[in-house]
C-alpha positions as CSV (number, residue, x, y, z in Angstrom):
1,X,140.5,-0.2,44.9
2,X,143.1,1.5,42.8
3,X,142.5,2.6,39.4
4,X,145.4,3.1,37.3
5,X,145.4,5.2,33.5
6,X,147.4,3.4,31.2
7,X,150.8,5.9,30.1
8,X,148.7,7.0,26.8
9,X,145.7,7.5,28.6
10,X,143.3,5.6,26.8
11,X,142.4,3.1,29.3
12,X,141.6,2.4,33.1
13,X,142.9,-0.5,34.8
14,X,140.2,-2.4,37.4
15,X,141.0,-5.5,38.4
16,X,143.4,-5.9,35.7
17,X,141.2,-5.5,32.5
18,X,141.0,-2.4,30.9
19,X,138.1,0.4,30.5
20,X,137.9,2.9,28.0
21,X,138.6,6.3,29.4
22,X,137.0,9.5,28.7
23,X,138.3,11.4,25.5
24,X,140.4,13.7,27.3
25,X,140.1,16.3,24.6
26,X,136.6,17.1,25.8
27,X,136.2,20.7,27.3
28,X,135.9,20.4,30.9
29,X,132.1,21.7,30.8
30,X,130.9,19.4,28.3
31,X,132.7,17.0,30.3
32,X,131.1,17.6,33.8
33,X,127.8,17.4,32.0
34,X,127.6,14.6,30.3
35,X,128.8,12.9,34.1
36,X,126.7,14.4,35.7
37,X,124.2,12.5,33.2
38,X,125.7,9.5,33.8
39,X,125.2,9.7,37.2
40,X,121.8,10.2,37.2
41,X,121.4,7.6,34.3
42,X,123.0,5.2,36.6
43,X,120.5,6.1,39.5
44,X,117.9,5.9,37.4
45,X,119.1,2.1,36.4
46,X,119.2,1.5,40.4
47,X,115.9,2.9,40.9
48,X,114.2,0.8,38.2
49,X,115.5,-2.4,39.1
50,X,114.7,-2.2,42.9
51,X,111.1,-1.1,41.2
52,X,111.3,-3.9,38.8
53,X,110.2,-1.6,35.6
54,X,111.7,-2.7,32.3
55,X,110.4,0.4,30.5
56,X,111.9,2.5,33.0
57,X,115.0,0.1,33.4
58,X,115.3,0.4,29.2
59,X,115.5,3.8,29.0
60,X,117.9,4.5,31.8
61,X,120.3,1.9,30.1
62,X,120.1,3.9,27.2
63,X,120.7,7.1,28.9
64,X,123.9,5.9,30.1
65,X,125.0,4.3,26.7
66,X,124.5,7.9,25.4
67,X,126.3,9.5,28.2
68,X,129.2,6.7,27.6
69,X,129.2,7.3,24.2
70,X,129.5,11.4,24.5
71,X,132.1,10.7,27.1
72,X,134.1,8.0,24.5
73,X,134.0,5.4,26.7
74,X,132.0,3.8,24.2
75,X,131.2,3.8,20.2
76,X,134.0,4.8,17.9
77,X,137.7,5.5,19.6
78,X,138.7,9.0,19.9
79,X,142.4,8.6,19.4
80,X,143.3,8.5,15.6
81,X,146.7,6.6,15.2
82,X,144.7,3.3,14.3
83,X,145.3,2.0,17.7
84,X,142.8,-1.0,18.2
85,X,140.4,-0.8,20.9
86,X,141.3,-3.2,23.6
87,X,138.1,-2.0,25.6
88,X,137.3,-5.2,28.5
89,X,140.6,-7.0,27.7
90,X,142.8,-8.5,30.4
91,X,145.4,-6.2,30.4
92,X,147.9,-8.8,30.6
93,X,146.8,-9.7,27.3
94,X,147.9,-6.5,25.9
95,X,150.4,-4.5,24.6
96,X,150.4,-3.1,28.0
97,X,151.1,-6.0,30.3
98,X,154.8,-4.9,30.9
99,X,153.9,-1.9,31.6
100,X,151.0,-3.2,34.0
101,X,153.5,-5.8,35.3
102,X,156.0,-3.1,36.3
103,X,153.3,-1.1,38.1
104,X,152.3,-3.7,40.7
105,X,155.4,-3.6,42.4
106,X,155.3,-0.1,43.3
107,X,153.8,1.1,46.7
């Protein structure tokens, strides 16, 4: 599967909806930290659902809202032209859809 940043680099296209990207203004340390949070936050999700613990299962999916929210893929947008947020939208019903469009001919 091919995952495509949108020309302004807010988004990630999957599947043709679009996912807030990662505030690229982030150091690259702070960055690789708060992923390699993520990561474990989402192992610990896995882990407590094949366990079938809600306490542990809650407190994983907060650990990953907090790592998505450090990252700003989540919470307030880290771009400040008043751009709306078009987080989980089709991108086809977006100001990007030509731009999406024109991508899916290429190789």
């Amino acid at each position: 599967m091919e995952h495509r940043l949108t020309p302004d680099g807010r988004y990630v296209v999957v599947r043709g909806r679009l996912w807030r990207a990662a505030n690229p203004a982030l150091a690259p340390e702070l960055r690789e930290a708060w992923v390699r949070r993520l990561m474990s936050a989402r192992r610990a999700v896995g882990e407590a659902r094949r366990s079938q613990d809600a306490q542990a299962l809650a407190r994983a999916g907060k650990a990953v809202d907090e790592a998505k929210v450090a990252l700003g893929e989540r919470g307030p947008v880290w771009w400040s032209d008043g751009a709306p947020d078009l987080n989980r939208h089709l991108v086809k019903n977006t100001p990007y859809a030509a731009w999406f469009g024109g991508r899916q001919s290429d190789p």
